[in-house]
C-alpha positions in Angstrom: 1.9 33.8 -4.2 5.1 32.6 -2.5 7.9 34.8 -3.3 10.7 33.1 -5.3 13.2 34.2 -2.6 10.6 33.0 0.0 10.8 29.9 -1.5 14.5 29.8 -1.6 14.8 30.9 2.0 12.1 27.7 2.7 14.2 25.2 1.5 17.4 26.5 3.0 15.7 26.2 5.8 15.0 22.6 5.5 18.7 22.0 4.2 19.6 23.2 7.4 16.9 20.5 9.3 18.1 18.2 6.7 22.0 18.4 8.0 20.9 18.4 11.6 19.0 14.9 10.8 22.2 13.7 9.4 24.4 14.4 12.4 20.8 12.6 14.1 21.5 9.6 11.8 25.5 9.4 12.7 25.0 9.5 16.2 22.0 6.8 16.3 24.5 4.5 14.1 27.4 4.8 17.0 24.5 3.8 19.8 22.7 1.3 17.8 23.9 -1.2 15.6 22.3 -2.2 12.5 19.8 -4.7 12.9 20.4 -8.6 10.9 18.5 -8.0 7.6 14.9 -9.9 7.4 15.8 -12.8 4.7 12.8 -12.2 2.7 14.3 -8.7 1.9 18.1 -9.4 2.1 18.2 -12.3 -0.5 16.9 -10.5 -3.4 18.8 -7.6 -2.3 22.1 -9.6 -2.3 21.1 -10.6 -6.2 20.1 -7.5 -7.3 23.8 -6.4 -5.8 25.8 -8.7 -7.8 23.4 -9.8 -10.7 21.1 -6.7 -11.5 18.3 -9.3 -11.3 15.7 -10.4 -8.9 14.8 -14.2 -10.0 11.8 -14.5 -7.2 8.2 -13.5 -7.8 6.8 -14.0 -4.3 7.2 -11.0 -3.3 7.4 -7.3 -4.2 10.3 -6.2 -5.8 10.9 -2.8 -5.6 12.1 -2.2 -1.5 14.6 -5.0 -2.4 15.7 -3.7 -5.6 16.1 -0.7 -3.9 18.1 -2.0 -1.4 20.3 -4.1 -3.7 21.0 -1.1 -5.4 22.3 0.5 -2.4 24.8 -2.1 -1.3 25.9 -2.6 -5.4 27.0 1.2 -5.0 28.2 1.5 -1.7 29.3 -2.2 -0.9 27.5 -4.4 1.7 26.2 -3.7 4.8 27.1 0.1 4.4 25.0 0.3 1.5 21.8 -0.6 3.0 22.8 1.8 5.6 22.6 4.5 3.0 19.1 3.5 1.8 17.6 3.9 4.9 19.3 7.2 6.0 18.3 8.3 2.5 14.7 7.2 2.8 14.4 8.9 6.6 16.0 12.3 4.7 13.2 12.2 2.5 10.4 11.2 5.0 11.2 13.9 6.9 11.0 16.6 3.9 7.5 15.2 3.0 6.2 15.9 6.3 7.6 19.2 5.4 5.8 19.1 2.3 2.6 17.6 3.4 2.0 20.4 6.1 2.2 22.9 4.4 0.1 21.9 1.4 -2.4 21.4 4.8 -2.5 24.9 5.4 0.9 25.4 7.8 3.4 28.3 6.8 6.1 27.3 6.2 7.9 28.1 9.6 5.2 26.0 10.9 6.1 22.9 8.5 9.9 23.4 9.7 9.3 23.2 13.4 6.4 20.5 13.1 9.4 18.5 10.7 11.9 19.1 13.2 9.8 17.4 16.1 8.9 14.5 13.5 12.8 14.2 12.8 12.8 12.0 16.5 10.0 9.6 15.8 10.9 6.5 17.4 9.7 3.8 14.8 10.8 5.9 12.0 14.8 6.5 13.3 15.1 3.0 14.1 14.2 1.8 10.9 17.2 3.8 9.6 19.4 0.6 10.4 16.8 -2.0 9.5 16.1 -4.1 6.7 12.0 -3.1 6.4 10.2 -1.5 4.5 8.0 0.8 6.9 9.8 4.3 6.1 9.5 3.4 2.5 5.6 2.4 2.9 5.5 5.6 5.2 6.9 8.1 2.3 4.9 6.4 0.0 1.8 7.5 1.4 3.1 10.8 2.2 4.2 11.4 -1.0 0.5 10.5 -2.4 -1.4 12.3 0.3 1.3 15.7 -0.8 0.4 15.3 -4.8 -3.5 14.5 -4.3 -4.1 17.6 -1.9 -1.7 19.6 -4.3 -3.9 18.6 -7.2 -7.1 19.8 -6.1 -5.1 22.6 -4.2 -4.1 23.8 -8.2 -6.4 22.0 -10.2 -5.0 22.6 -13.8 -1.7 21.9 -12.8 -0.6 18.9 -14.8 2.5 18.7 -12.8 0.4 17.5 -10.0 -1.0 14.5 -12.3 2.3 13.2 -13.0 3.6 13.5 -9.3 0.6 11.8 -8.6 1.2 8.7 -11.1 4.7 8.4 -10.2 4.0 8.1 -6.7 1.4 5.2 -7.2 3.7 4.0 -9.3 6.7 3.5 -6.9 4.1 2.8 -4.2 2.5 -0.8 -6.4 6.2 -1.8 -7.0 6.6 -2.4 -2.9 3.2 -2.4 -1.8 0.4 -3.8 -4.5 -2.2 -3.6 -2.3 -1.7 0.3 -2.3 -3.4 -0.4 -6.2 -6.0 0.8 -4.2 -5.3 4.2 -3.9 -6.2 4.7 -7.7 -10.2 4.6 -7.1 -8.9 7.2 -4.5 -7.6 9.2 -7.1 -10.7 9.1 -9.4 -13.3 9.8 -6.8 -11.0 13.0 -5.6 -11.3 14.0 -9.1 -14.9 13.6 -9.6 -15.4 15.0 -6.3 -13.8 18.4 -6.6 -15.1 18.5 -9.8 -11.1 18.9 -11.4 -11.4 19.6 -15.7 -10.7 16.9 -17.9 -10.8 14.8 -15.1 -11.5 11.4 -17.4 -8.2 11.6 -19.4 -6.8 13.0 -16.3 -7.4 9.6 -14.5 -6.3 7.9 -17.8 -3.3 9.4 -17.9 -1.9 9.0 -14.3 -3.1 4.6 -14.6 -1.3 5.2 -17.3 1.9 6.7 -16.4 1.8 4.5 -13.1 1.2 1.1 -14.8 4.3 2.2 -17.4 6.3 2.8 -14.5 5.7 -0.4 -12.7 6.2 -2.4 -15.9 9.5 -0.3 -16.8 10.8 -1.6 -13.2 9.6 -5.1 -12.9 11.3 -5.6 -16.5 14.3 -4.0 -15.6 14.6 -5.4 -12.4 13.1 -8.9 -13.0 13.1 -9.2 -16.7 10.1 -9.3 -17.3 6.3 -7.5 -16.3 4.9 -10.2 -12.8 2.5 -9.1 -10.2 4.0 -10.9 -6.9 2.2 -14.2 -6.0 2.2 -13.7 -2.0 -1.5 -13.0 -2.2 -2.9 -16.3 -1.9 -0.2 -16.9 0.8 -1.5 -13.8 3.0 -5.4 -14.8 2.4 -4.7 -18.0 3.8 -2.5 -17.2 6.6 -5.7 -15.0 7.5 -8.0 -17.4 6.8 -7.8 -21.0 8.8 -8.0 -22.8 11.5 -5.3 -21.6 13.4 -5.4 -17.5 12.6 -6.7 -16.3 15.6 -3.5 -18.1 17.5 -1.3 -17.0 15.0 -2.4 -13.2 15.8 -2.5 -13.6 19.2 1.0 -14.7 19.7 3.1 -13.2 16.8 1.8 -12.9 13.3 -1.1 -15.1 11.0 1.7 -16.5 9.2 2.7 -19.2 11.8 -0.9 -20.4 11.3 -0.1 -21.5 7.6 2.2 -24.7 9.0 -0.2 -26.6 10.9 -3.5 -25.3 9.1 -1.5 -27.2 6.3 -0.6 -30.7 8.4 -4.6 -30.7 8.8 -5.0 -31.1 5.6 -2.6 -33.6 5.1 0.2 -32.1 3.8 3.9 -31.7 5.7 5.2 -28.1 4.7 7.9 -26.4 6.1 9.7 -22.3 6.2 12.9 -22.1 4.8 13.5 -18.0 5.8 17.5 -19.3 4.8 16.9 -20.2 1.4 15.8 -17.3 -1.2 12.6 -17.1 -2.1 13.7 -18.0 -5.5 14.3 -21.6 -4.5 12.4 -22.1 -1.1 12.4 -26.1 -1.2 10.0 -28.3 -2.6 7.9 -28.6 0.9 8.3 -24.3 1.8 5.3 -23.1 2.4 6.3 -20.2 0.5 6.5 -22.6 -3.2 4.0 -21.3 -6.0 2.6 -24.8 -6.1 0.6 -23.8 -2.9 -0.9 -21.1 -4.6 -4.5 -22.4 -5.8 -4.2 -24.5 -3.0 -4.3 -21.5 -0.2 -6.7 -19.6 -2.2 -8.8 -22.5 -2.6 -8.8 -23.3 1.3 -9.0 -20.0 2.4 -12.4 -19.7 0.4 -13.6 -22.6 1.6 -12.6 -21.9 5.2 -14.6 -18.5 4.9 -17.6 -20.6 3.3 -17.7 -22.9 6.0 -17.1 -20.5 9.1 -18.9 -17.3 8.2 -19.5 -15.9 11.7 -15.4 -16.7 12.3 -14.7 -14.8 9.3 -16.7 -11.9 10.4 -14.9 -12.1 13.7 -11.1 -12.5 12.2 -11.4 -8.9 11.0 -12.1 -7.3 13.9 -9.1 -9.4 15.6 -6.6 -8.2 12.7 -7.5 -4.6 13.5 -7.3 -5.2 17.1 -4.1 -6.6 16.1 -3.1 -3.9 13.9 -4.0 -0.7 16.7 -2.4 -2.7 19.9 1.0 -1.8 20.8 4.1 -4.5 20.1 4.5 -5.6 23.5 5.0 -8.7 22.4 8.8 -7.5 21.0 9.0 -5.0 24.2 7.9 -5.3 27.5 5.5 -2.9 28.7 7.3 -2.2 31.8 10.9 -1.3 29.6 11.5 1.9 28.0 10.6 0.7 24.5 7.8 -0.5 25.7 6.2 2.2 27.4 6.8 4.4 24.1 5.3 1.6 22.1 2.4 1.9 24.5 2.2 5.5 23.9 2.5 5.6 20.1 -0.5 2.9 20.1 -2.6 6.0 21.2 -2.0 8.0 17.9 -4.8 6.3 15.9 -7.4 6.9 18.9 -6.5 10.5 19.5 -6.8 11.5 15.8 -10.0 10.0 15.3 -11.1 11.9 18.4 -9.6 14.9 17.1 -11.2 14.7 13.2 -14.5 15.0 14.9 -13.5 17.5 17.5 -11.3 19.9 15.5 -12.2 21.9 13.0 -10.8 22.6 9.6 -10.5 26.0 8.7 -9.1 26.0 5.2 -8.7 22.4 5.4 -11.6 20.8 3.6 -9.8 18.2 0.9 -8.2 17.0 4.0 -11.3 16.1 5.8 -12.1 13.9 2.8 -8.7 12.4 1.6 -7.2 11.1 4.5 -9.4 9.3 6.4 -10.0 7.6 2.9 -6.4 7.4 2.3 -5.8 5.4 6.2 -9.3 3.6 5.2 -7.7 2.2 1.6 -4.7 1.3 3.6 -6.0 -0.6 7.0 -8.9 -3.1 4.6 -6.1 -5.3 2.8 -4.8 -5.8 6.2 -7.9 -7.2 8.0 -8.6 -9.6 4.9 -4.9 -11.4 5.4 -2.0 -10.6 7.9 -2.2 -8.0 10.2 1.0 -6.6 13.0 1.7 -3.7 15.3 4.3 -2.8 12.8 1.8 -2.1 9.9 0.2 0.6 11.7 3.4 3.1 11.5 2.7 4.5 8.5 -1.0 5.7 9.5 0.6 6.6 12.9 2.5 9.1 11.0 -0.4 10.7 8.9 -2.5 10.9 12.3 0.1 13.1 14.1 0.7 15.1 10.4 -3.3 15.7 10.3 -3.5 16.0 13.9 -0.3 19.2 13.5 -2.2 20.6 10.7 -5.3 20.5 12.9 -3.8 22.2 16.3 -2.0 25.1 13.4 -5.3 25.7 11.9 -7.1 25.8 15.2 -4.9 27.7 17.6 -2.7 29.6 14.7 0.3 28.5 16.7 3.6 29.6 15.0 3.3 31.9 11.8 -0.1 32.4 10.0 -0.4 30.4 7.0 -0.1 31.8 4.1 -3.8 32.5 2.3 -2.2 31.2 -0.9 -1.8 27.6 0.6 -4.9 27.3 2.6 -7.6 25.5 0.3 -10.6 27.8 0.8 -14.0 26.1 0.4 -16.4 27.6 -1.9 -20.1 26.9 -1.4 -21.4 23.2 -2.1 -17.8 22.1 -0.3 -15.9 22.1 -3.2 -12.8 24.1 -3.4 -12.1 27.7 -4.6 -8.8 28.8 -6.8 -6.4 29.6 -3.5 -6.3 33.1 -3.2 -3.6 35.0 -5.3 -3.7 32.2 -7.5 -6.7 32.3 -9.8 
C-alpha cells in the first residue's frame, strides 16, 4: 500500500500543479475578458445573490445556485470569476485522481494533469457563464468513485463518494439520473457484497441530497420542467434546420406558428417570468410533449433519422462559432477527432490491469450521449466526453508503453478469472 509519506509527497505535488494553474488562470484573465453571462444562467444567479432563492423551475438549479453563491461572496462579476477558476482547480485534480485509480503512478497522473491543465475548451470556460467544466467534473468525479469502488469493494467510503456525486450531478444535469442503473449493474457485475442495500443506500443518500438543495435553494423539492421543451425542440418539423444552422431550439418558434400559435423568446426576462407568449412558459408544457409524440407517431422513419443528425451534430466541430480557417477553428477541428481516436484506440489497446475501465466508461459516455439524441444536441455538449476519451486514452498509452513511472501494483485492478476483479495486491 501507498506509503503515508508517499501520499503526502503526491499531493504536494499537485499543490504545486495546482499553483502553477493559478498563475495559468491570472494570466488567461489579463488576455481574455470574461465572456457576457448566458441569461438562462445569469438571472437566477443574480437572485440567488441577493435573495438566497431561485423562483424559476425551468431549469436546473444547482450551476446557478452555485454561481449565485459566488458573486453573493465575492460581489458581481468577480464572483463568478471565482466559480469557474474554482471549478477548473478541481477538474484538473480529478484527472489527477481518475488516472491514477486507472492504473497510472502517480508521477504519471501529475504530468498527464499537467498537460490537461491547457485544454482549450476547459480554460476558456474559466471566464464563462456555462456549465461544461461543471458537467465535465461531474462525470469525472463519478467515473473516480465507481472505479474506486470496485477497486476496494468493502470500502463504504466509496458508496457515499459515489451518492454525493450523483447527487450534485442531478441538481445541474437530471438527465445524468441515468448513471444510477450504471451504478447497480457495476455492482452486480463485479459481484460487490451487500450490493442491494448498497444500491439502496447511495439512491438514497443522492435523492436526500438533491431534495436538501432544491429546498434550500428553491424552497421547496421540483424536478426542472425543460424536458418537454427539449423533446420538442428535437422533435418537429423544423429540427433538422434547427441543427443544421445553430441549435434544435430555434426550431420551437415556427414549429409553433404551424400550429397556430404566435410564441416568442424572451432570453431578457428571467425564466421566472418569461411573458405570457415565451416559449419557455409552463403552459406549453403538455402542449410540446403532446406534439412532439405525435410528430414521432406520424414521421417514424424522420424520427429514426433525427438521432443520427443529433449525433452527427454532437461529434462535428463548432465551426459554426469559429471558422475553420482561424486558429480556434483549426483546434476546434482537431479536438472533434478525440471521440474517433478513442474508440479506435478501446479496440486497439489493451488493458493490462484495466478491466472495470473497459466496462464503465464506454457505458458511462453511452448514458451520457442517449438524452442528447432524443432532444437538443451541440458541439459544445461533447466536451465533457472529449475529456474522458483523452483520460482513457492516457491511461491506455501508460498501461501499454509503461511511459513515466510503473504503476504501483496496489492501484492496478488485477482481473481474476471470469473477468471479475481481484483484492489489489497488498490490499486484501
Amino acid at each position: 500500500m501507498e506509503s503515508r509519506k508517499d501520499a503526502f509527497a503526491n499531493f504536494w505535488s499537485l499543490s504545486v500543479l495546482l499553483l502553477f494553474d493559478l498563475v495559468l488562470a491570472r494570466i488567461v484573465a489579463l488576455k481574455i475578458p470574461f465572456t457576457d453571462p448566458l441569461p438562462e444562467y445569469n438571472f437566477p444567479a443574480l437572485e440567488f445573490a441577493k435573495t438566497h432563492h431561485i423562483s424559476s423551475v425551468f431549469l436546473p438549479i444547482g450551476y446557478s445556485a452555485l454561481l449565485g453563491l459566488g458573486e453573493r461572496i465575492f460581489h458581481g462579476q468577480a464572483g463568478m470569476a471565482v466559480v469557474g477558476v474554482t471549478l477548473y482547480l478541481v477538474w484538473v485534480t480529478f484527472v489527477w485522481l481518475l488516472l491514477q485509480e486507472l492504473g497510472a503512478s502517480a508521477k504519471q497522473a501529475l504530468i498527464a494533469a499537467a498537460l490537461f491543465s491547457v485544454y482549450p475548451d476547459i480554460v476558456l470556460s474559466m471566464y464563462k457563464v456555462m456549465d461544461t467544466t461543471l458537467t465535465s467534473v461531474l462525470l469525472l468525479g463519478f467515473l473516480t468513485s465507481i472505479v474506486y469502488l470496485v477497486r476496494t469493494r468493502d470500502s463504504y467510503r466509496a458508496d457515499i463518494l459515489l451518492a454525493l456525486a450523483l447527487g450534485v450531478g442531478i441538481t445541474v444535469r437530471p438527465n445524468l439520473v441515468l448513471l444510477f442503473p450504471l451504478t447497480w449493474f457495476v455492482l452486480w457485475r463485479y459481484k460487490l457484497p451487500k450490493k442491494f442495500l448498497r444500491a439502496a443506500g447511495q439512491f438514497a443518500i443522492a435523492v436526500a441530497l438533491y431534495a436538501a438543495v432544491t429546498m434550500v435553494v428553491h424552497g421547496s423539492v421540483f424536478l426542472p420542467h425543460n424536458g418537454p421543451y427539449n423533446l420538442f425542440a428535437g422533435a418537429n418539423e423544423y429540427a433538422n434546420q434547427g441543427l443544421n444552422a445553430m441549435s434544435a431550439e430555434n426550431s420551437i418558434i415556427p414549429a409553433l406558428k404551424d400550429r397556430g400559435i404566435v410564441a416568442v423568446q424572451h432570453w431578457d426576462r428571467p425564466d421566472s417570468v418569461p411573458g405570457v407568449n415565451d416559449i419557455r412558459d409552463l403552459q406549453y408544457e403538455h402542449l410540446y410533449t403532446h406534439e412532439a409524440i405525435a410528430y414521432m407517431k406520424a414521421h417514424p422513419l424522420t424520427t429514426i433519422e433525427l438521432p443520427a443528425l443529433k449525433f452527427v451534430t454532437l461529434l462535428r466541430p463548432d465551426t459554426k462559432a469559429h471558422s475553420i480557417k482561424s486558429a480556434a477553428g483549426m483546434a476546434k477541428v482537431l479536438l472533434a477527432c478525440v471521440f474517433p481516436a478513442w474508440a479506435l484506440a478501446f479496440f486497439l489497446l489493451p488493458r493490462p490491469g484495466q478491466g472495470i475501465a473497459g466496462v464503465i466508461i464506454p457505458l458511462t459516455i453511452l448514458t451520457y450521449i442517449v438524452p442528447f439524441l432524443l432532444t437538443v444536441s451541440a458541439p459544445r455538449f461533447r466536451v465533457p466526453i472529449d475529456v474522458l476519451c483523452l483520460v482513457d486514452i492516457t491511461a491506455m498509452l501508460f498501461a501499454q508503453y509503461r511511459w513515466g513511472n510503473k504503476a504501483k501494483t496496489s492501484k492496478a485492478l488485477i482481473t481474476a478469472p471470469g473477468g471479475y476483479p481481484a483484492s489489489p495486491v497488498g490490499t486484501a
